[in-house]
RODO-2510 file (C-alpha; in nm, 4 decimals, decimal comma):
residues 259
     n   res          X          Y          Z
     1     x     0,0000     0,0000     0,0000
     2     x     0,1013     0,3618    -0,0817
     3     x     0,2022     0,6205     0,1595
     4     x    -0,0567     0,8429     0,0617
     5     x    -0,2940     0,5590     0,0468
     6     x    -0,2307     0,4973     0,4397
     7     x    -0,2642     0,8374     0,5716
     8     x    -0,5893     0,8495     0,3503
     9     x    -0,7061     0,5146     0,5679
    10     x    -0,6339     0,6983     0,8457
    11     x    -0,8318     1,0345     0,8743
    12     x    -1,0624     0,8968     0,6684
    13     x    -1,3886     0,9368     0,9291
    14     x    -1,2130     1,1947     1,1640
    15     x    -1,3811     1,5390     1,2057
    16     x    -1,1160     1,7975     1,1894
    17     x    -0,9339     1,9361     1,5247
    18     x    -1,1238     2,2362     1,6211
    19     x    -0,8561     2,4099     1,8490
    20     x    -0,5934     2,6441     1,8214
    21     x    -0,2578     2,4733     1,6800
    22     x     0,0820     2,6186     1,7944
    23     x     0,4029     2,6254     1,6778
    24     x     0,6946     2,7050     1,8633
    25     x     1,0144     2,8226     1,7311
    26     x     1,3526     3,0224     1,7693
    27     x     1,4757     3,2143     1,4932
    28     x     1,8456     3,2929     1,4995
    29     x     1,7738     3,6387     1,3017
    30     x     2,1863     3,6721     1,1968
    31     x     2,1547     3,3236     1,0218
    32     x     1,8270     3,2125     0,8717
    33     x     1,6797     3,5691     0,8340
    34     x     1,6721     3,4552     0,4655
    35     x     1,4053     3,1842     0,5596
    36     x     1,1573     3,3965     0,7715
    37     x     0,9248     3,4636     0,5148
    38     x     0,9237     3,1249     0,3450
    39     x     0,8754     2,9304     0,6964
    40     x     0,5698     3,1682     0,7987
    41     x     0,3641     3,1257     0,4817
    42     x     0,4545     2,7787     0,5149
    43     x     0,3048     2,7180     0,8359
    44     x     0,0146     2,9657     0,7815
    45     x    -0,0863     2,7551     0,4815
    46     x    -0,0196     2,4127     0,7067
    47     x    -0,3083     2,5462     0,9225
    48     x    -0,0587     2,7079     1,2330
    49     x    -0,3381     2,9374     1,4681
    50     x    -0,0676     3,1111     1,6796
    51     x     0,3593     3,1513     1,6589
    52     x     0,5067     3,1170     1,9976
    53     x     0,8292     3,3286     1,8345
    54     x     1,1480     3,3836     1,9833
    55     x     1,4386     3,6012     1,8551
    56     x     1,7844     3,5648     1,9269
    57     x     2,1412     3,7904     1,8323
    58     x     2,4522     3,8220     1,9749
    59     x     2,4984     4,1311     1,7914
    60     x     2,4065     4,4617     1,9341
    61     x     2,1746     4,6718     1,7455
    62     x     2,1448     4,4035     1,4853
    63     x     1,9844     4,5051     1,1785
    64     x     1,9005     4,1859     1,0963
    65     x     1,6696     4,1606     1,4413
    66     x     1,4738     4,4617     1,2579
    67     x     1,4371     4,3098     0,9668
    68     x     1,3073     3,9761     1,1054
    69     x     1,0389     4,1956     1,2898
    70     x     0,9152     4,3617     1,0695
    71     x     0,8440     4,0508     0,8357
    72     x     0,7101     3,9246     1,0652
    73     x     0,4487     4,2388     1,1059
    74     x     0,3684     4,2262     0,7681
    75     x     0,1816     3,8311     0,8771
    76     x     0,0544     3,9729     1,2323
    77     x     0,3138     3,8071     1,4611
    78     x     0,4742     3,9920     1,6904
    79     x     0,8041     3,7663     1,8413
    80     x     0,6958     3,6877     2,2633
    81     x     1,0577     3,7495     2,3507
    82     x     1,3872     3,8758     2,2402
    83     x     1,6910     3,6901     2,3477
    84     x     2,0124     3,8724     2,3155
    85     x     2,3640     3,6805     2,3520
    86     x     2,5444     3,3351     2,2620
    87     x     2,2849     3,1063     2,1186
    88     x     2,2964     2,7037     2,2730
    89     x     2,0606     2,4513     2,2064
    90     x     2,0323     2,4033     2,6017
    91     x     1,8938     2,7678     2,6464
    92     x     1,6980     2,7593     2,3381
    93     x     1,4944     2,4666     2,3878
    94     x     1,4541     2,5539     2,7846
    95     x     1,2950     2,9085     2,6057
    96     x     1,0407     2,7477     2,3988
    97     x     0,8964     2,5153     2,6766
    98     x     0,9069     2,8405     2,9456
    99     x     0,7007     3,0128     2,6590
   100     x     0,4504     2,7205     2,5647
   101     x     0,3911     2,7129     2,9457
   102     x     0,2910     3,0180     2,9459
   103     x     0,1349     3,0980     2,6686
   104     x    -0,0789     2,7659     2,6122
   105     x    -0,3425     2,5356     2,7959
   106     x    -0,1999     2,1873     2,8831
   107     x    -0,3312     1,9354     2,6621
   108     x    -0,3068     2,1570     2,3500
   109     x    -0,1133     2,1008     2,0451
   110     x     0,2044     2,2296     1,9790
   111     x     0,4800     2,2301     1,6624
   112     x     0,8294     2,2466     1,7778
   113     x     1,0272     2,3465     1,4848
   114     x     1,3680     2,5144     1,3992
   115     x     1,3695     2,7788     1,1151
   116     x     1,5078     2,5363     0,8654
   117     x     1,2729     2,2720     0,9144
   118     x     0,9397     2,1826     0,7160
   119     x     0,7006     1,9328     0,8211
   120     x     0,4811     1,7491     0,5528
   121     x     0,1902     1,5381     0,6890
   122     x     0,0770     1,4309     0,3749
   123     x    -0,2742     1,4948     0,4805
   124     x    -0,5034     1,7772     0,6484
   125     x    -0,3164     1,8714     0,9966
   126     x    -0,6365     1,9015     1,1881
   127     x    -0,7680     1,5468     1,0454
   128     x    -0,4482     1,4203     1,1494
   129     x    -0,4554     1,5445     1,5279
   130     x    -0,7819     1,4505     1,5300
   131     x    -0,6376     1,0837     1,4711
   132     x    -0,3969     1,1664     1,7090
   133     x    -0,6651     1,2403     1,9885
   134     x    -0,8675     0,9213     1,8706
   135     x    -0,6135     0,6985     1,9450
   136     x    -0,4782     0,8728     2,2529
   137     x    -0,1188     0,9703     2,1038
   138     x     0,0487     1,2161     2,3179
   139     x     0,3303     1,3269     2,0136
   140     x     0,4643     1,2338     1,6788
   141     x     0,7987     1,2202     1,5091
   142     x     0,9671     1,3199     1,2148
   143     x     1,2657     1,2624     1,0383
   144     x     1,4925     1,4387     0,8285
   145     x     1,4782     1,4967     0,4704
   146     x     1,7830     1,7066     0,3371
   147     x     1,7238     1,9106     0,0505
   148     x     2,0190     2,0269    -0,1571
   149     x     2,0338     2,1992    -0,5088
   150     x     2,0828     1,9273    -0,8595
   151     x     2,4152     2,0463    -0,8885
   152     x     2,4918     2,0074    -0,4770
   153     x     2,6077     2,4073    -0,4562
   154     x     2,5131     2,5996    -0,1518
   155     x     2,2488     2,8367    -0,3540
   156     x     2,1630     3,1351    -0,2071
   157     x     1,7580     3,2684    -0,1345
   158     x     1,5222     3,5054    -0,1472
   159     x     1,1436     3,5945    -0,1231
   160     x     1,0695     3,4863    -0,4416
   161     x     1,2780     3,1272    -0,4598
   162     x     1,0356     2,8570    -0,4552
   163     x     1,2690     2,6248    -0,2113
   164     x     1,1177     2,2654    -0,3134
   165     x     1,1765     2,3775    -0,6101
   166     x     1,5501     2,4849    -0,5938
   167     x     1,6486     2,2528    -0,3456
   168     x     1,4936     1,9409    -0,5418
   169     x     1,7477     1,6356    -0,4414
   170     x     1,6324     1,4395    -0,0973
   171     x     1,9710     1,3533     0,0643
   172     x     2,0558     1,2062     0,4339
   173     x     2,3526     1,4198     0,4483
   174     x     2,2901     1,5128     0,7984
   175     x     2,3059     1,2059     0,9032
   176     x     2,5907     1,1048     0,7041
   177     x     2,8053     1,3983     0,7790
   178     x     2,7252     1,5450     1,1051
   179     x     2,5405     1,2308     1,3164
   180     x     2,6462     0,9413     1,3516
   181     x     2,3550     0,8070     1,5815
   182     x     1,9680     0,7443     1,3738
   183     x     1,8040     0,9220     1,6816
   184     x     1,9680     1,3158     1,5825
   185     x     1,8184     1,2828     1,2899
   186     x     1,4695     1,2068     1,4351
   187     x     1,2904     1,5147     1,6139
   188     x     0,9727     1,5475     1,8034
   189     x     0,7412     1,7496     1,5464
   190     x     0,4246     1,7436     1,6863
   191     x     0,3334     1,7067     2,1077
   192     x     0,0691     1,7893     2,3786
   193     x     0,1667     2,1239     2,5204
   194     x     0,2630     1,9649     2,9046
   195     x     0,4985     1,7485     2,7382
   196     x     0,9136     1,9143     2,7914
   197     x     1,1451     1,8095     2,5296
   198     x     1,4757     1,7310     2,5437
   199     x     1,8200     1,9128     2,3488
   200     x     1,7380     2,0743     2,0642
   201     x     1,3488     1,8628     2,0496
   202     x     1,5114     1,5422     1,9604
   203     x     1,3218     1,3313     2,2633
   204     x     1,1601     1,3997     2,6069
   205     x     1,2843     1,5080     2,8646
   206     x     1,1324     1,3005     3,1511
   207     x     1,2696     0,9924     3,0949
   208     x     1,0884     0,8691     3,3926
   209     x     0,7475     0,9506     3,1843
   210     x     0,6610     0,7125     2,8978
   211     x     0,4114     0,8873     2,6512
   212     x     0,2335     0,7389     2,3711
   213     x     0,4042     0,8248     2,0302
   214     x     0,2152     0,7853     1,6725
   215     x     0,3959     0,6215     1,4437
   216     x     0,6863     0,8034     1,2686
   217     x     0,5152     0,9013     0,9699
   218     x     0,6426     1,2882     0,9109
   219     x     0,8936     1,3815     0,6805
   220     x     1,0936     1,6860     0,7766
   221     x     1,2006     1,8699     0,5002
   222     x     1,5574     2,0685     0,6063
   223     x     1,6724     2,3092     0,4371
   224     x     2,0240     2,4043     0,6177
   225     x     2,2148     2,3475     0,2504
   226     x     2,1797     2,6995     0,1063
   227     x     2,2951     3,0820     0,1878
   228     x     2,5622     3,1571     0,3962
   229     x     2,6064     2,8243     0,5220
   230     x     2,9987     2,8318     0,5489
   231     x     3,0146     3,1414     0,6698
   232     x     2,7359     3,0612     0,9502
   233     x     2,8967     2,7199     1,0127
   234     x     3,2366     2,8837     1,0546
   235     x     3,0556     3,1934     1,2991
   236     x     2,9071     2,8829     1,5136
   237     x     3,2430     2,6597     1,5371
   238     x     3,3887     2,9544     1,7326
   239     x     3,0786     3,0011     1,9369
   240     x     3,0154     2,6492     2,0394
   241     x     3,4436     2,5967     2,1324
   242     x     3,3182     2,4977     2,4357
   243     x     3,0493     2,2292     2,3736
   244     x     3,2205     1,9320     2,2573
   245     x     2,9079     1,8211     2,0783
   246     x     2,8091     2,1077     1,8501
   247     x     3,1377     2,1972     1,7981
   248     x     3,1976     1,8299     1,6641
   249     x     2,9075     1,8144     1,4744
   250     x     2,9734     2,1457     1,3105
   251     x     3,3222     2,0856     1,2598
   252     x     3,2012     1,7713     1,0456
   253     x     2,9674     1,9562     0,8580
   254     x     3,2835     2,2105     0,7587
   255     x     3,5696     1,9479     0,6841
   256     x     3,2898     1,7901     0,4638
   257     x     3,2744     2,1306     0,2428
   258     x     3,6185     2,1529     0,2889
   259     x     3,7093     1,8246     0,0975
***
């Protein structure tokens, strides 16, 4: 049986989710600035109700951070907080779960997503929470899908670039450069609003918890391959000298270009 064929088997009597979905994300403005646009409209289309947005720059008076704001004005989001210095994974995803906290009731449904990632359900996201709720699934997974250029050149972006479109080839490059381990390459997408994930959304935090995960059935489209990615891999190298794992991963990533 088809792909397409299951998920239509599977929301095919469910009445679509009638709450507000969420999506939570940090957008490191001096990197994927270039992606802002693209990701909202994305999500907007997808069916996202409310962005749970945080901002981060280690850069004083960044123009960049105005520029981020102000697309984001242009779609009605304004960011919940601005977080100025160093960026780590640690922080970041200790951020998000403050803010969903805070900002959402506890059994709601939230999308934890970095800039560069974009989920495909392959059917109607409130039909597919709706299965979710029937079936008493507490989060879903997702793995990656890299998507690099034909000619495998780091292409730069704009606005108007149609990114499936210029980034056609599906590639595992992230797990064959930077990971060496299946389970960084497979992230929490989807999750009930009390549940706290782990580094950088890859699992949950309370081990001691066991919840109920749907089948992994997303594909997470990641578009890292594009813009300034030397430059930005390079900027982060120095910045995470003093987390062995980043700095390893990242380091990977570079020597890879490199040769």
């Amino acid at each position: 049986m088809k792909k397409q064929d299951i998920y239509n088997a599977m929301i095919k009597n469910t009445v679509p989710y009638k709450g507000t979905i969420y999506l939570a994300c940090c957008i490191g403005v001096e990197y994927d600035y270039d992606l802002v646009s693209h990701f909202i409209k994305y999500y907007k289309e997808l069916g996202i109700d409310e962005f749970l947005i945080v901002l981060n720059t280690n850069i004083p008076h960044s123009e960049r951070l105005i520029e981020v704001q102000n697309i984001l004005r242009k779609y009605g989001i304004e960011e919940k907080y601005i977080w100025r210095g160093e960026h780590s994974y640690i922080r970041q995803t200790q951020t998000l779960m403050e803010l969903i906290k805070k900002s959402t009731e506890e059994n709601c449904w939230i999308l934890s997503i970095d800039m560069d990632e974009f989920q495909e359900y392959f059917c109607d996201l409130r039909r597919f929470i709706s299965y979710m709720e029937e079936n008493d699934y507490e989060y879903a997974a997702g793995t990656y899908v890299d998507r690099v250029s034909v000619s495998g050149d780091i292409l730069a972006i704009d606005n108007d670039t149609d990114l499936f479109e210029a980034f056609p080839v599906k590639t595992t490059l992230t797990r064959d450069i930077m990971y060496s381990h299946r389970d960084f390459v497979q992230k929490i997408a989807i999750h009930r609003s009390y549940i706290k994930l782990s580094y950088a959304q890859h699992s949950c935090m309370e081990e001691e918890k066991i919840y109920k995960c749907c089948p992994n059935i997303i594909d997470i489209h990641h578009f890292k391959w594009r813009g300034d990615l030397i430059k930005n891999t390079i900027d982060r190298i120095e910045m995470y000298k003093n987390n062995h794992l980043s700095y390893k991963h990242l380091e990977n990533c570079l020597n890879y270009y490199n040769e």
